[in-house]
Structure formats: C-alpha cells, structure tokens
matplotlib code that plots the C-alpha trace (Angstrom):
import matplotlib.pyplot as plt

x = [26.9, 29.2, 29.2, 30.0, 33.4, 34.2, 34.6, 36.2, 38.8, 39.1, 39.3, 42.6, 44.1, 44.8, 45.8, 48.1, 49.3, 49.3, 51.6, 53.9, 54.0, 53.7, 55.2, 53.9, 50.4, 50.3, 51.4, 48.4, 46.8, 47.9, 46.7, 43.6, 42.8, 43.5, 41.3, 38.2, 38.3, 38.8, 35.9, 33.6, 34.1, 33.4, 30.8, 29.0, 29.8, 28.2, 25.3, 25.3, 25.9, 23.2, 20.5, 20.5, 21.4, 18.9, 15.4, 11.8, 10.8, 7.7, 4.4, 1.7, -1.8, -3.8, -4.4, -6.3, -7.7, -9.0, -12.1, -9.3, -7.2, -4.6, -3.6, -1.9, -0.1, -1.2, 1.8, 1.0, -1.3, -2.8, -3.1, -4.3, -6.5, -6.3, -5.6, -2.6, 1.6, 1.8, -1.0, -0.1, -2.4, -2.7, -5.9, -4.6, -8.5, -10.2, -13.1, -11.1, -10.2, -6.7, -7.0, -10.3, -10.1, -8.3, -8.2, -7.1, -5.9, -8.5, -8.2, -10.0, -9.0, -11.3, -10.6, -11.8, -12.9, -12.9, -14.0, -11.9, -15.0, -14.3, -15.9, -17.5, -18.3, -17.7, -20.1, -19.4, -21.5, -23.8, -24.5, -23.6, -21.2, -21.1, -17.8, -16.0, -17.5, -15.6, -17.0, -15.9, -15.5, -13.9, -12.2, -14.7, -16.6, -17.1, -15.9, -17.1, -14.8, -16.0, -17.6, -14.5, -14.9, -13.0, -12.1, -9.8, -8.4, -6.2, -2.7, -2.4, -1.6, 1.2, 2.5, 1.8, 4.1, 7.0, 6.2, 7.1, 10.3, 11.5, 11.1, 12.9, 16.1, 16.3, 19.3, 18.9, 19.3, 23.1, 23.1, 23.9, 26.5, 29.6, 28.2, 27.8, 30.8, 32.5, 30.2, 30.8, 34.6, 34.6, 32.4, 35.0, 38.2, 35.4, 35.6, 39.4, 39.8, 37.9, 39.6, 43.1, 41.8, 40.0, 41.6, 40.0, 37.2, 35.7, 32.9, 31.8, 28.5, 29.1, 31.1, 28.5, 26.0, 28.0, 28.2, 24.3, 24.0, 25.9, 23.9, 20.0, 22.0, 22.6, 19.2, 17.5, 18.6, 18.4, 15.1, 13.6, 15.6, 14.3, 11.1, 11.8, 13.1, 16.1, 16.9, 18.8, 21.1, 19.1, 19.3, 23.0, 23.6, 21.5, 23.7, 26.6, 25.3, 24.8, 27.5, 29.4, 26.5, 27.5, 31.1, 30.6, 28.4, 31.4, 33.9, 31.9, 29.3, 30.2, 27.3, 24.6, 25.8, 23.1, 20.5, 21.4, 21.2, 17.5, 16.9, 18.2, 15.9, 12.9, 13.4, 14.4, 11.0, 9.3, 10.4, 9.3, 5.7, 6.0, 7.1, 4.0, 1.2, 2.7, 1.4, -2.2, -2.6, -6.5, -5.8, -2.8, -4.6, -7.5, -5.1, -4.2, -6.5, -5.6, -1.4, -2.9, -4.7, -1.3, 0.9, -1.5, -1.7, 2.3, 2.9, 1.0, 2.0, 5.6, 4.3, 2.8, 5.1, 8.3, 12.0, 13.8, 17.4, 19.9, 17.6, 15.0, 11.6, 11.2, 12.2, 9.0, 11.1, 8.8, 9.9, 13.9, 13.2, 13.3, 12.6, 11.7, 7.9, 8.8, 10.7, 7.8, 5.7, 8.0, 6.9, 3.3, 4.2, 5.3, 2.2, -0.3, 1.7, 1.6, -1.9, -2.9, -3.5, -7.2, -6.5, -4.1, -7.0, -9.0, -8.7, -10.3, -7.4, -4.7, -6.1, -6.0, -2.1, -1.8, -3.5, -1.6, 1.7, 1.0, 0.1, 3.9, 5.5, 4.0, 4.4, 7.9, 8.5, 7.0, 9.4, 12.3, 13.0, 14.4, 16.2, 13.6, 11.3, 13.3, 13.4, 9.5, 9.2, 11.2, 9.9, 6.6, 7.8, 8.7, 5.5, 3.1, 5.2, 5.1, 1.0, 0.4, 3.0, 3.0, 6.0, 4.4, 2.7, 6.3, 7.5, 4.6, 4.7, 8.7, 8.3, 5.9, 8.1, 10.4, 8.5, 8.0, 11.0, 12.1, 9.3, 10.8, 14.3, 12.4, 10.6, 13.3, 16.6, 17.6, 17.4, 18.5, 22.0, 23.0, 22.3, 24.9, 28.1, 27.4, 29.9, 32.6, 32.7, 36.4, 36.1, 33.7, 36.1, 35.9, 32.1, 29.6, 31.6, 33.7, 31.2, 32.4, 35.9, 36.3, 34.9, 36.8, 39.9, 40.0, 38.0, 40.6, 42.9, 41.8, 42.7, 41.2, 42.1, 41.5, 43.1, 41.2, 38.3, 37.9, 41.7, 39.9, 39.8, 36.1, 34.3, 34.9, 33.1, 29.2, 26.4, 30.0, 28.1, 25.3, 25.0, 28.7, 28.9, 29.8, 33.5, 33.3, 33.6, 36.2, 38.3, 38.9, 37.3, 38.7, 37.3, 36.6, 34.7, 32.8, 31.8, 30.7, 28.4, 27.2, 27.2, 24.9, 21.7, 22.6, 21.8, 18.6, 17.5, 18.6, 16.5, 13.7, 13.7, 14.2, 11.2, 8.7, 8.8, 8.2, 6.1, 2.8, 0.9, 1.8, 1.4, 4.4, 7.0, 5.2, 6.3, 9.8, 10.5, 9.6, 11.4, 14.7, 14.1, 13.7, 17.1, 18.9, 18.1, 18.9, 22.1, 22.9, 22.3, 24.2, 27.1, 26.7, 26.0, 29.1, 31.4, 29.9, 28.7, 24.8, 24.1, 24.1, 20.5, 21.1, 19.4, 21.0, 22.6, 20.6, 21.9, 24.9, 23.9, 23.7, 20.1, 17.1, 14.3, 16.2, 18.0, 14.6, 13.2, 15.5, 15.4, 11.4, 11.5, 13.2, 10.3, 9.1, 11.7, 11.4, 7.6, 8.8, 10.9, 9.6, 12.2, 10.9, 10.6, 13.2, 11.0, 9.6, 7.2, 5.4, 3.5, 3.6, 0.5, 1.9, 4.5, 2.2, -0.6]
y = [-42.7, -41.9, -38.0, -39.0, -41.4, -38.5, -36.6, -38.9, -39.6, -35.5, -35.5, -38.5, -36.2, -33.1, -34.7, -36.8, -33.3, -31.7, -35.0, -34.2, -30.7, -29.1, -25.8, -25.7, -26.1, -23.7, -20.9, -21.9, -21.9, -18.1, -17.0, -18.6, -16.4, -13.1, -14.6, -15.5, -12.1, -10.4, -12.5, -11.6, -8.3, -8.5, -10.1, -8.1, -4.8, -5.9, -6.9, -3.9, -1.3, -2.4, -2.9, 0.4, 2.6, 1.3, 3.0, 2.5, 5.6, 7.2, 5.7, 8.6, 7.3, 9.8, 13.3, 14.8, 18.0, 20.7, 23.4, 26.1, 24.7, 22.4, 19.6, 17.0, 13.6, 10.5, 8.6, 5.9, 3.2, 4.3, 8.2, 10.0, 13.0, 16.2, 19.2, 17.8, 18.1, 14.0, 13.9, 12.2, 14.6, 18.3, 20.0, 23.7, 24.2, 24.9, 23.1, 19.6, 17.6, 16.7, 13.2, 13.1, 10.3, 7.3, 7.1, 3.7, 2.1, -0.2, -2.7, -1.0, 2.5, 2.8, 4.1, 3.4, 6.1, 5.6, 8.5, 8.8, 9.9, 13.7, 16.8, 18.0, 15.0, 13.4, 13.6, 12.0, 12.7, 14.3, 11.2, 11.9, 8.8, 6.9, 7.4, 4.0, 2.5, 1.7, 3.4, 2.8, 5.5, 6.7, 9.5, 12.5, 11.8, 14.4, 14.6, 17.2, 17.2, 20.2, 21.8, 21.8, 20.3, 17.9, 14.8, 12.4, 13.0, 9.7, 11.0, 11.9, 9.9, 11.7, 11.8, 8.2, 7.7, 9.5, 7.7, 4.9, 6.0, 7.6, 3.9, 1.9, 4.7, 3.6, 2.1, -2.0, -4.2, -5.7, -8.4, -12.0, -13.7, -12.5, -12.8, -16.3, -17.3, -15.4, -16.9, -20.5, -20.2, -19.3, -22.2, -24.3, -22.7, -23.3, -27.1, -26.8, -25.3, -27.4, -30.8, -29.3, -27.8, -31.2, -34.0, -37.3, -35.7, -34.0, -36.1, -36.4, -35.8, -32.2, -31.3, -32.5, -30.4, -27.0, -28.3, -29.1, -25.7, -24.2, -25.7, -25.0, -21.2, -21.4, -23.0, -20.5, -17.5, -19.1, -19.8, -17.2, -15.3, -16.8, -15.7, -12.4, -10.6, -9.2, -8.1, -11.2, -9.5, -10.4, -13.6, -13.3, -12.3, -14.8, -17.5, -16.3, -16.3, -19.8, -20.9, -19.6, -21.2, -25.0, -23.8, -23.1, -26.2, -28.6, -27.5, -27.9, -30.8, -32.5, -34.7, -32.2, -30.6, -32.6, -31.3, -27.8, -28.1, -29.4, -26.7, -23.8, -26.0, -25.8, -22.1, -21.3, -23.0, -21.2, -17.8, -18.2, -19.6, -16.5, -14.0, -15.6, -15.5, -12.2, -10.9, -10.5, -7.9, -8.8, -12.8, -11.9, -9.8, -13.0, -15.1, -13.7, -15.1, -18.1, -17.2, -15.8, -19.4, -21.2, -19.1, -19.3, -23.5, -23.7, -21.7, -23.8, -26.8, -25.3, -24.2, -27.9, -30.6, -28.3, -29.4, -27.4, -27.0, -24.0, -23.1, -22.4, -24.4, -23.4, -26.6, -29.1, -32.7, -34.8, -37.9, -37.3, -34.1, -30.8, -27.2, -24.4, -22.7, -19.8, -18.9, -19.9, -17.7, -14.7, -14.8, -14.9, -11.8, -9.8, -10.4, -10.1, -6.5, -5.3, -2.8, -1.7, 2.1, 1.9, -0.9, 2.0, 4.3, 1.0, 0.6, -3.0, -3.9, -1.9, -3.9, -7.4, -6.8, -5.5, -8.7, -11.3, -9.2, -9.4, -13.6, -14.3, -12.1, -13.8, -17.1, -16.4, -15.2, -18.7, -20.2, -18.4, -17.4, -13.9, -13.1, -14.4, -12.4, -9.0, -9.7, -9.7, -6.8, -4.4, -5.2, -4.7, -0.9, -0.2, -1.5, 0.1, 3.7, 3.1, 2.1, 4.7, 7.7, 7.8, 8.6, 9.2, 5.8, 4.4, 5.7, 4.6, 0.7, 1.0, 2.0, -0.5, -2.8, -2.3, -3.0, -6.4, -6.8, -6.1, -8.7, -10.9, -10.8, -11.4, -14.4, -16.4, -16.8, -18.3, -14.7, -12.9, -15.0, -13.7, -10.6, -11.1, -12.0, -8.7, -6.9, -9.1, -12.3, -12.4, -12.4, -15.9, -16.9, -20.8, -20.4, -18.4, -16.3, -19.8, -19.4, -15.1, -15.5, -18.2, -16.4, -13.0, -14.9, -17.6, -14.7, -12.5, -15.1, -15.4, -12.1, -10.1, -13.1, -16.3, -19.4, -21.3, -23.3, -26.3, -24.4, -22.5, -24.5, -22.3, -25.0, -27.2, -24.7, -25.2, -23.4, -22.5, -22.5, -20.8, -18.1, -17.5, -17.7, -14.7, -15.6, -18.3, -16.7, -14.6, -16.8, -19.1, -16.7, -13.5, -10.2, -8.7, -11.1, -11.4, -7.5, -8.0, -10.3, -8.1, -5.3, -7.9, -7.3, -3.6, -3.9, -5.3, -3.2, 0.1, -0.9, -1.7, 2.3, 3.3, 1.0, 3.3, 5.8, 3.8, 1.0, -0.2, -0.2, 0.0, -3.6, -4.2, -1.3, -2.1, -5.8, -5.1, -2.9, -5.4, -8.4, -5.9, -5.1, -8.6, -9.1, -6.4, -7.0, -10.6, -10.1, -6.8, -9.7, -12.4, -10.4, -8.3, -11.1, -13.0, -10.3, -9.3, -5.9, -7.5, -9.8, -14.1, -14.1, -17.3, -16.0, -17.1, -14.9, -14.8, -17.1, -18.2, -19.7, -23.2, -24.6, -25.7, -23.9, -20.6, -20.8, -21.8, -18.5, -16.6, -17.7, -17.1, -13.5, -12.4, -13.0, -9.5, -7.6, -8.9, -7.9, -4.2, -4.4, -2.0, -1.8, -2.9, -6.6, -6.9, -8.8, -12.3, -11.2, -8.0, -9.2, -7.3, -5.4, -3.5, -1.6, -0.2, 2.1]
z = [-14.9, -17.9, -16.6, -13.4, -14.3, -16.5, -13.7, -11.3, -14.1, -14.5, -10.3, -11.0, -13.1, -11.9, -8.7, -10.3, -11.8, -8.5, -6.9, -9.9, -10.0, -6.7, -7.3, -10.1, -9.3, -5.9, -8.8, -11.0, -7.8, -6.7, -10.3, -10.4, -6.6, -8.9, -11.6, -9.3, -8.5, -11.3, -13.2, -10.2, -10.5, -14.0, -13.7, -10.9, -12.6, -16.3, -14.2, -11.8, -14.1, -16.6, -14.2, -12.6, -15.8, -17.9, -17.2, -18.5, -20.5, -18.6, -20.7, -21.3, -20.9, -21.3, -20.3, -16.7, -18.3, -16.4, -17.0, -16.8, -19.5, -17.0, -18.8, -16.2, -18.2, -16.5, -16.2, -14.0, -13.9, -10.3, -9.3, -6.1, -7.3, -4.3, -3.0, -1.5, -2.7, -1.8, -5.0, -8.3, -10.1, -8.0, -8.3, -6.2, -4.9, -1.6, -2.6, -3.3, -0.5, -0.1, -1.2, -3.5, -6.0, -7.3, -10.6, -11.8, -15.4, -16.5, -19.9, -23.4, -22.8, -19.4, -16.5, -13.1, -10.5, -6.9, -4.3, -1.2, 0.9, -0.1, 1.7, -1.4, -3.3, -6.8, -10.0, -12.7, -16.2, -13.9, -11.4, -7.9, -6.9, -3.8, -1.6, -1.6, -4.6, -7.8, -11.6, -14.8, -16.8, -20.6, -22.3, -22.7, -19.7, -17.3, -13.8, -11.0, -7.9, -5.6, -8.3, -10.4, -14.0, -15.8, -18.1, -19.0, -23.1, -24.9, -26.0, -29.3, -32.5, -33.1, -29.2, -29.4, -31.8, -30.5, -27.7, -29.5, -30.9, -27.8, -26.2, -29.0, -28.1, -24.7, -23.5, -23.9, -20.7, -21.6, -23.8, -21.2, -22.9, -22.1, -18.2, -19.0, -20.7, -17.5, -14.9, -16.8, -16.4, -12.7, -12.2, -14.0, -12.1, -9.2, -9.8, -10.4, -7.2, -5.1, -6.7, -5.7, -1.9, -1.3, -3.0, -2.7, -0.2, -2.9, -3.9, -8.6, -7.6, -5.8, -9.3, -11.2, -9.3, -10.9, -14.0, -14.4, -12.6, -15.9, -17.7, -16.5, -16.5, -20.1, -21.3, -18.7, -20.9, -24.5, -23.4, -22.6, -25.1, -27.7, -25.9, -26.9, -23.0, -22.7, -18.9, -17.4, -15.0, -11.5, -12.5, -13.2, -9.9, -8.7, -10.6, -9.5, -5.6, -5.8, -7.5, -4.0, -2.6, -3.8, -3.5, 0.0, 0.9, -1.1, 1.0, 4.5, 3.4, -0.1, 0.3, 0.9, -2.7, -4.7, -2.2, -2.8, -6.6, -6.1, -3.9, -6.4, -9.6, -7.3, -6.6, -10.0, -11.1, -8.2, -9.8, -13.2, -11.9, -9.6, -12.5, -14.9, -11.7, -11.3, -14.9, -13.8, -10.7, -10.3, -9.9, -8.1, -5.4, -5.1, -3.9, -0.7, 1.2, 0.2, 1.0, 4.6, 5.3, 4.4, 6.3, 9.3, 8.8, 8.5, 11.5, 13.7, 13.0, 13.3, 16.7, 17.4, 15.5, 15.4, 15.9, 17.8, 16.5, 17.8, 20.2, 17.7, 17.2, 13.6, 12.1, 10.4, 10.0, 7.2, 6.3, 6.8, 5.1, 6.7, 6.3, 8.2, 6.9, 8.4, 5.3, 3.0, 5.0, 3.4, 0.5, 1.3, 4.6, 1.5, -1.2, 1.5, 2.8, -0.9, -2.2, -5.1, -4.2, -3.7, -1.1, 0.6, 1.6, 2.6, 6.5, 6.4, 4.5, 6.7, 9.7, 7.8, 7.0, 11.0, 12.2, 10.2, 11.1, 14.5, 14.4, 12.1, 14.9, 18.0, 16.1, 15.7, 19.7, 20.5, 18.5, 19.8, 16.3, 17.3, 13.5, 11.5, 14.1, 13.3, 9.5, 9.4, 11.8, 10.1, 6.7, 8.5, 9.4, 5.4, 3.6, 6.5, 5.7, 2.1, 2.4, 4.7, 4.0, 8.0, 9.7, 12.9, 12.9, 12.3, 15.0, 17.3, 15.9, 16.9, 19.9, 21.0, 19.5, 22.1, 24.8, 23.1, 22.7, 26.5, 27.5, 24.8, 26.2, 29.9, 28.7, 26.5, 28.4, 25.0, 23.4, 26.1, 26.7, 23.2, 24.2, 26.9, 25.3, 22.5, 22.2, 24.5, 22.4, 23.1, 26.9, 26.2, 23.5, 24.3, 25.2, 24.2, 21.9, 20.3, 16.8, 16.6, 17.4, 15.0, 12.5, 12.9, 13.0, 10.2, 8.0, 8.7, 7.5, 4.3, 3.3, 0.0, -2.2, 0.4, 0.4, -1.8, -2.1, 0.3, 2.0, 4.7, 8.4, 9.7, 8.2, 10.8, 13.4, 13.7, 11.7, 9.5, 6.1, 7.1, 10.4, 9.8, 6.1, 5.4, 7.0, 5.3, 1.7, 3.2, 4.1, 1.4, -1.2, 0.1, 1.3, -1.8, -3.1, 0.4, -0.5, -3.9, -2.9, -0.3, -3.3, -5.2, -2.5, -2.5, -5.6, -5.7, -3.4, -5.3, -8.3, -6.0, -5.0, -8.5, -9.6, -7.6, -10.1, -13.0, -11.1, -13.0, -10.0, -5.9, -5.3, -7.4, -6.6, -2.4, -3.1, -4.5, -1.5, 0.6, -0.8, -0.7, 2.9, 3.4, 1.8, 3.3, 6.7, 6.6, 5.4, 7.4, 10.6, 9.0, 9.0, 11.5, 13.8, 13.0, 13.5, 16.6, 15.9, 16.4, 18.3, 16.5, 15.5, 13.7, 10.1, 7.0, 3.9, 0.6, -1.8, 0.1, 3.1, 2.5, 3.6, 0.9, 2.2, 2.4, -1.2, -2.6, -1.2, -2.3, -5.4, -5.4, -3.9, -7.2, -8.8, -7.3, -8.6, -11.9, -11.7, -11.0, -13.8, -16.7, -18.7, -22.5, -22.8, -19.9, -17.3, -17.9, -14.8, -17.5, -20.5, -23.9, -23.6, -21.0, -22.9, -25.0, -24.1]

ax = plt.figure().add_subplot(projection="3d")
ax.plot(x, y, z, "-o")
ax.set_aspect("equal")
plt.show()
C-alpha cells in the first residue's frame, strides 16, 4: 500500500508541474519522443547485433574414418551416412545407398547406429544389423556399409584442447547491463509519459505494474548470472516488447494493466520451466504424447463450451476468466512437429505429425478461427520441408490447401465477408472497413516520433490494442519504433536459420524454425491485416498485443530459441555438459 501512495503522490506531482508549467512541459515532452527512440534503438541494436554476430564454435566429436584413408569430422550430434550430396557424412560409392545410416551422439563416448533400410545392408563388428533397429556402438568398432569398411576415432588430446582454446576466443554474448539500465529508463520516461498523456485516468496500479516489471527484469538476469550464462539478449527484446505491451494496454484499458503483468510472470516462469524440460532431448521427446492428448482435449471443449467473440468461437470463459487454448495448443503444434533425425526417416512418425495437423486445422475451420488457422498451416508447410527436404510435397500440401480454403470461404460467410471489403476498405469506410481506415489514418498521424503515450485517439476503435496494434504503437509511439519492433521478430527468426548449422540435434534447430514461423507469420497478418494489404484475420502481434493467453505464449515459445542457442554458457535451455565433448 506504501508503493502505491508513493505513486499516486508521484502521479500529483508532475501534474501539478504540468498545470504550472505548460510550455514547459510539452518541450520536455517533445524531447522525451526523441529519447524513446533513440534508447529503443539502442537498445534493439546492442541486443540485435550481439545475438546474430556471436556464433558457437563447431564442437569435433570424433572422427568417421574410412578404409581408404577419408577422415570425415563429426560435427553434429545427428548425421545421415550416404551416397547422397544432402548427406552429413558422404561416402562417393555405388554400393551405398543414398541415405544409409544415422549415426547419432549417445552419453559415455557411444554412438548409436541406425540403418535406413539400405540396398546393401549394414555390419557392424561383423553382425549383420536389422534395418530400423537402434545399436550402440564405440570408437574402434567396425562398420561395413556395402562392403565398404570403417570406424568412428575420438578427437585427439591435443585437437581437444585447441578445441578448447579456440572456444574460450569466441566472441562473448554482450554483457546485459547497459540494456538494462536503458530499458529501465524508457520504462520510467514510460511512466512519465503516460502520467502527462492521461492525467487522473491513469490508474497507480498500471504504473506499478512497470515498475515490478523492472524489477523481475533485473532479478531475472542477476539471477541467472550468477548462475553462470551469459546470452540475455532474447530476453531483452522480449522485455522491451512488453514494456510497449503494458504501455499500450495503459493507454486503452488501465485496469486490465495488472492482468497483463500476471500474464507476462506466468509466461516468463513458463519459459524457464520450458528452457530446463528442454535440457533433456529423450524426456523431451516422451512427452508428446502426452502434449498431443492436451491439445486434442482443449480443442474440443473449445469446440463444445466455446465463446464466440469477433465472430470467432475460440474463446473457453472459466470462472470470469478467459483464454483462448488454441494458443496453448502452439506450443504443443510445434514440440509435437519437431524430430530428432531418426524420427525423420520414420514414416509412422511423419503420419502422427500429418494427423494431428490435420485435427488443429479442422478444429480451427469449425471455429471460424481463419488467422490462427493460417498461422498453424504455414508453420505446418516449414517443419514438413525441413523433416522431409521435399519441395515437391510442399507444393502438393499447398495446393490442396487451397481447395480447402475455397470450401472454407464457401462454408463460413464470416470468413468470406472479409474477404470482400480486401483491398477497398475505403469504399466501406463507415462499415466493414471502419477498424482499417481508422487505423491507416490515426497511425499515420502519429508520425515517426508519435504523440505520446496515452495522446493517440485509435484507442477508442475496437480490437485497438490488439488486431490493430500495430497502429497503435505508431501512432502514439511513432513509426520507427513500430519497425523496430517489427525488426525484434526478424530477428528471432534470423538466429533461428543460423542455429541449423550449429543445432545439437534437429528437434531443436526444427522447433526454433517453427516457433519463428509462428512469429513471423502472425505478425506479417497483424500488420498486414490492419493496413489492408491482407485481409483482418483478427490474430494478435507477439508481445504487443494486449491479451493473457497470447503474451503468455509468447513468452513460452522463447524458450525454443533459447534451446537452439549454442553459444558457450549463453542459453539457460543447454546444460554444461554439452559444451564439452
């Protein structure tokens, strides 16, 4: 209670300032624009720059060695042994098949062996294998693939220990603290800003939800610090997301600002369980069954007890609380999608991933939820190319797609009215175009600096702070911060690409893809969609949109970027044993 009169008094008196000293207050005002940009940009390029120019050092664990005196590094933790260029270790002979063998990093220094169902067959110390079946097998064993010998050697001492040294030269993840003290002071121009745009509407408790924001920031990092990692900079990004996040929901709902706080401490606790589950691949890959059963169960009673809102039924209302399960079911969409690569060349697994696609997608056409539907789809499309390496198959699934999506459009009036005002939202601008209009034109207002937190008048135009968020931001936060926000996803999704190359296994680099394509898509519809170049599909932007279930998601899909993370000690979501082979 003390906090909170110790804002309302703070609140008193910088209005009481503001009464006194109006001119001089709308100059502090006009400065503080140029400094809310200028610290995001500071912010964002720290974080930006460090995340995708500091790389793991490739880890050498062990060596394929070949009868004729080919030595091939193993550098991964999976590998595809074949005749084929798409192989991780090439073996240039008619007798191999294209794809002959996984070879797979096991604990101890072992190895195991799968066959592929090759033409020729696999021996291994002289024991014919069975195709499909998983062997373990050491250093100095011998391996016959289509009567070509060979074995798997450990790296050197000595190549061990330059391996050692090269990693301690690597360029360190940026140390956090000068992101923090610059994230802390636009949260605090933040609360400045909304105290002058809002006067007595502003409410102590939605100030007090940035400051205890600032502060789970700062013990986040000490935290974990003193845990010994070093790569904060997702999370940076993240904290600065939903500091705009509360921003945005103060100005349009001051009362829903404590809700949104929970929402970003449940997600935030979400990610580290995520990040420490994450650790362990083989428990990881044992509970998705368990995700599939969930996602099924939610979806249904979406389907049975949902509340239809927007013309959407993918709303569950439980005791005054609501939330939409559909986005839960994202994070479970994108575990169950990822494989280790053994699961890859499995075909009962392909078809579980296929069916359970198949049940989120016709879940979501019953519910009319056409963006969410989309979102699920296309991240469908990447992780089946990145399992399967299948373009044709790609372009197969799209086009049946479409014919779905015709019958869609056919079926759901709903849909299909959107559909109709595309592209002419100004010839409906008091109708079915009154949300894009709005948008365009009070966004447009705002300029590249905006007029201020709690200034801008779109907030008074429905779904404002979260289909149309995005005009929003610009309008009383500018355009350029509206881009680097946008540049803050890019992001994310850039590493994810660069982790394939350094990825411990495919179901991590598989389930960072996916998460980006997840976040790119959404917000390539959010915008899009409120600016009339796509059609309103009524799906909200990552970390701005104000809504619990979707911040909390957000929040949680981090946790499979972090677990693609192999930069040294940079990733709460890779233990210490890893880093060392």
């Amino acid at each position: 209670m003390q906090e909170v009169a110790q804002i309302e008094s703070l609140v008193e008196k910088i209005l009481t300032f503001s009464e006194n000293y109006p001119e001089l207050a709308k100059e502090i005002t006009t400065v503080s624009r140029w400094l809310f940009v200028l610290l995001a940009a500071y912010i964002l390029l720290i974080a930006i720059v460090s995340l995708l120019s500091t790389r793991a050092t490739p880890e050498i664990w062990g060596y394929f060695m070949v009868e004729d005196g080919t030595n091939f590094p193993i550098t991964h933790w999976e590998n595809v042994i074949g005749r084929s260029r798409s192989a991780d270790l090439i073996l240039p002979v008619g007798t191999v098949s294209n794809n002959q063998a996984i070879l797979s990093r096991h604990a101890e220094g072992k190895w195991l062996f799968k066959d592929l169902g090759s033409r020729n067959g696999t021996a291994v110390n002289g024991y014919q294998i069975t195709s499909g079946k998983k062997y373990l097998i050491g250093y100095g064993d011998e391996i016959v693939m289509g009567g070509l010998h060979t074995t798997i050697a450990p790296p050197s001492l000595e190549e061990s220990r330059n391996n050692e040294v090269m990693r301690r030269m690597d360029k360190e993840p940026v140390a956090p603290w000068k992101i923090l003290l610059a994230i802390t002071l636009f949260q605090l121009m933040t609360i400045i800003q909304l105290i002058l745009g809002m006067g007595d509407d502003i409410s102590a408790g939605a100030l007090m939800s940035i400051v205890i924001l600032s502060i789970v920031m700062w013990a986040y990092v000490m935290i974990f610090k003193a845990l010994g990692r070093k790569g904060f900079e997702m999370e940076m990004i993240a904290f600065f997301m939903s500091t705009i996040n509360l921003a945005v929901t103060a100005s349009s709902d001051p009362e829903g600002v404590v809700k949104q706080l929970v929402a970003i401490l449940i997600g935030l606790g979400l990610m580290i369980f995520m990040c420490i589950y994450l650790r362990d691949l083989d428990r990881t890959r044992k509970l998705r069954p368990v995700l599939i059963g969930l996602s099924v169960v939610l979806l249904l009673v979406n389907l049975l007890f949902g509340t239809t809102k927007y013309g959407s039924t993918n709303w569950l209302s439980i005791g005054g609380f609501s939330f939409q399960p559909s986005e839960l079911v994202k994070l479970a969409f994108i575990c169950v999608g990822a494989g280790t690569l053994e699961e890859l060349y499995d075909k009962r697994n392909t078809i579980m991933y296929a069916a359970f696609s198949l049940f989120c997608l016709g879940c979501l056409a019953i519910m009319g939820d056409f963006g969410t539907a989309l979102i699920f789809f296309t991240t469908y499309i990447i992780v089946s190319f990145l399992r399967s390496g299948d373009f044709s198959r790609m372009v197969l699934t799209l086009a049946g797609a479409g014919i779905m999506g015709l019958m869609v459009l056919r079926f759901k009036p709903y849909i299909a009215s959107r559909f109709a005002v595309w592209g002419h939202v100004w010839e409906f601008a008091d109708d079915q175009g009154y949300q894009q209009t709005r948008t365009m034109s009070f966004g447009a207002g705002g300029g590249l600096l905006g007029l201020g937190a709690g200034n801008g008048s779109l907030k008074y135009v429905g779904a404002s702070n979260t289909d149309l968020v995005f005009g929003f931001v610009m309008e009383e936060w500018g355009f350029i911060i509206a881009v680097l926000l946008v540049l803050c996803l890019i992001t994310l999704t850039i590493f994810a690409v660069m982790s394939i190359v350094a990825g411990r296994s495919t179901f991590y680099t598989i389930c960072a893809c996916g998460a980006a394509t997840m976040f790119l898509v959404q917000t390539i519809l959010n915008i899009f969609g409120a600016v009339d170049l796509f059609p309103l599909t009524g799906v909200t932007f990552p970390f701005v949109s104000t809504g619990g279930t979707s911040m909390m998601t957000s929040w949680a899909m981090l946790a499979y970027f972090k677990a693609a993370d192999m930069r040294r000690k940079a990733s709460l979501a890779v233990g210490r044993e890893v880093y060392h082979a």
